[in-house]
C-alpha positions, 0 to 999 in steps of 0.5 A: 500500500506504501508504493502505491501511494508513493506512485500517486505522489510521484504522478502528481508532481510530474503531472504538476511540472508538466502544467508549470513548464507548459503555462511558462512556454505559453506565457513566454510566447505570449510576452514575445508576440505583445514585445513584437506588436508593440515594437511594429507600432513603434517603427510604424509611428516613427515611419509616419512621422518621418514622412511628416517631418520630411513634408514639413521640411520640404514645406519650409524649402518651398516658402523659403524660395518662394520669398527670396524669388520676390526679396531675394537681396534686400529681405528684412524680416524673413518668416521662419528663420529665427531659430531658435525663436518661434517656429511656423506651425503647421496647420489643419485644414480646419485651421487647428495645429497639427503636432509638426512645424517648421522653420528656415534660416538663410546664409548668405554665399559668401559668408562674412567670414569666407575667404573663398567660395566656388561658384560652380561649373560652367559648360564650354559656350555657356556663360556664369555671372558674377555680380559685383553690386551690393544687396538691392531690390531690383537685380539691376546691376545699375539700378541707382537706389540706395545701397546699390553700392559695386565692389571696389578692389581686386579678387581672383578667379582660380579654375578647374577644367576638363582637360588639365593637361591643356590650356583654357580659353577663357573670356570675361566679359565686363560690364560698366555702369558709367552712370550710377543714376538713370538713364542707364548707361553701360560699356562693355569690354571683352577680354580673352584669357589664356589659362595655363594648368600651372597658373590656374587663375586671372585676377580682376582688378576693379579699379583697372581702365577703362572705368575705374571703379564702375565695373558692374558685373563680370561674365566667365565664358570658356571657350574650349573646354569645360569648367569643372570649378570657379572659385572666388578669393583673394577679395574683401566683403565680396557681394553676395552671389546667393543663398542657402536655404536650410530648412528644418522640419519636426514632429512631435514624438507621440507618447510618453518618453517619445522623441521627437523627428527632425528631417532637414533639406537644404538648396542654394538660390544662386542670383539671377543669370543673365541668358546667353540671348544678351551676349548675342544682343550686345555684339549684334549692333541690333542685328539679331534675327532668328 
């Protein structure tokens, strides 16, 4: 009889371990799939409000350029870019704010502090210019409105070519303003420059003949090969040849202890350039006929 009940007594506890080791199995997987549903809603909240956060930057660029195409060399109070002041909320279409914002700052090109900036590329037979009066409204290069001051000094032009085993033919055309007021008017001269790959750059000297100190704007035009790179140096408070606009936007994180998502998109909005038409309309004494 003792046996017997002994064998009952093991039964029972193995059928008791059995139960245990069963209800930890079942609850492990259980604790596992919660872990995994909540860690998919997480990267699925973050993924939206990624998207968001990107719209809302890209919204800020849009602005940004949307006011320096109407104010792009005098603005005088930007919305946006003070941050990190007060930034613009997005709104519903209803007109409640949603949890996302945006702002934008701009910088100039140059900066204050540059002591070069490149200026880009520029294809053989195409032209860049560069601009050599101060911040105005209008981009009239001889428009006579206050502060339309034009660059007095030197700078240099150092380039980078396709071909750096040959050299480069290259024209600047130079255009002054022989009369700071209206009417307007302007002389143009025209010089071609034979870079070597050894000496790389020409310098322009602002107060060199014909017209000392009047000179409004210089256009680079290569001749036989492309230019992979123009900088600009060796000049003192060079005017602003553009602008980078840099924008920002965030959402809120959702949830306690949720971080918020920034995302930041940036774009340059070099100054107007002049079309190549003008090139052809300068030299053709008015003889221009399709």
């Amino acid at each position: 009889m003792g046996g017997i009940s002994t064998m009952k007594n093991y039964n029972s506890g193995q059928a008791a371990l059995i139960i245990i080791l069963i209800t930890a199995v079942v609850v492990t997987i259980t604790a596992s799939t919660i872990s995994r549903t909540v860690t998919d809603v997480r990267i699925s909240s973050e993924g939206v409000e990624g998207s968001q956060a990107l719209y809302a930057a890209e919204a800020g660029l849009e602005q940004g350029l949307e006011q320096l195409s109407f104010q792009f060399m005098d603005y005088t109070d930007p919305l946006c870019d003070d941050y990190p002041g007060t930034p613009c909320t997005i709104t519903h279409a209803d007109g409640t704010p949603s949890n996302a914002y945006y702002w934008y700052e701009f910088t100039n090109i140059p900066t204050s502090s540059a002591t070069s900036f490149s200026r880009g590329s520029i294809d053989a037979g195409n032209t860049k210019t560069i601009w050599l009066n101060q911040y105005i409204a209008a981009e009239d290069p001889f428009d006579g409105a206050a502060g339309n001051s034009l660059y007095s000094g030197s700078f240099r032009l150092t380039f980078k070519w396709s071909d750096m085993t040959q050299n480069l033919l290259v024209e600047t055309i130079r255009i002054y303003d022989l009369d700071s007021g209206a009417p307007v008017l302007i002389s143009v001269d025209r010089e071609l420059h034979t870079v070597t790959p050894g000496t790389p750059l020409i310098t322009i000297d602002t107060s060199s003949a014909p017209y000392s100190n009047r000179l409004g704007l210089v256009r680079i035009h290569p001749i036989n090969f492309d230019i992979t790179d123009l900088t600009i140096s060796n000049y003192t408070a060079f005017p602003v040849q553009g602008r980078i606009i840099d924008s920002r936007g965030v959402v809120r994180g959702s949830g306690e202890g949720s971080q918020s998502v920034v995302k930041r998109i940036s774009a340059i909005k070099w100054r107007y350039e002049i079309p190549a038409y003008f090139d052809y309309v300068l030299y053709s004494a008015g003889r221009v006929t399709k």
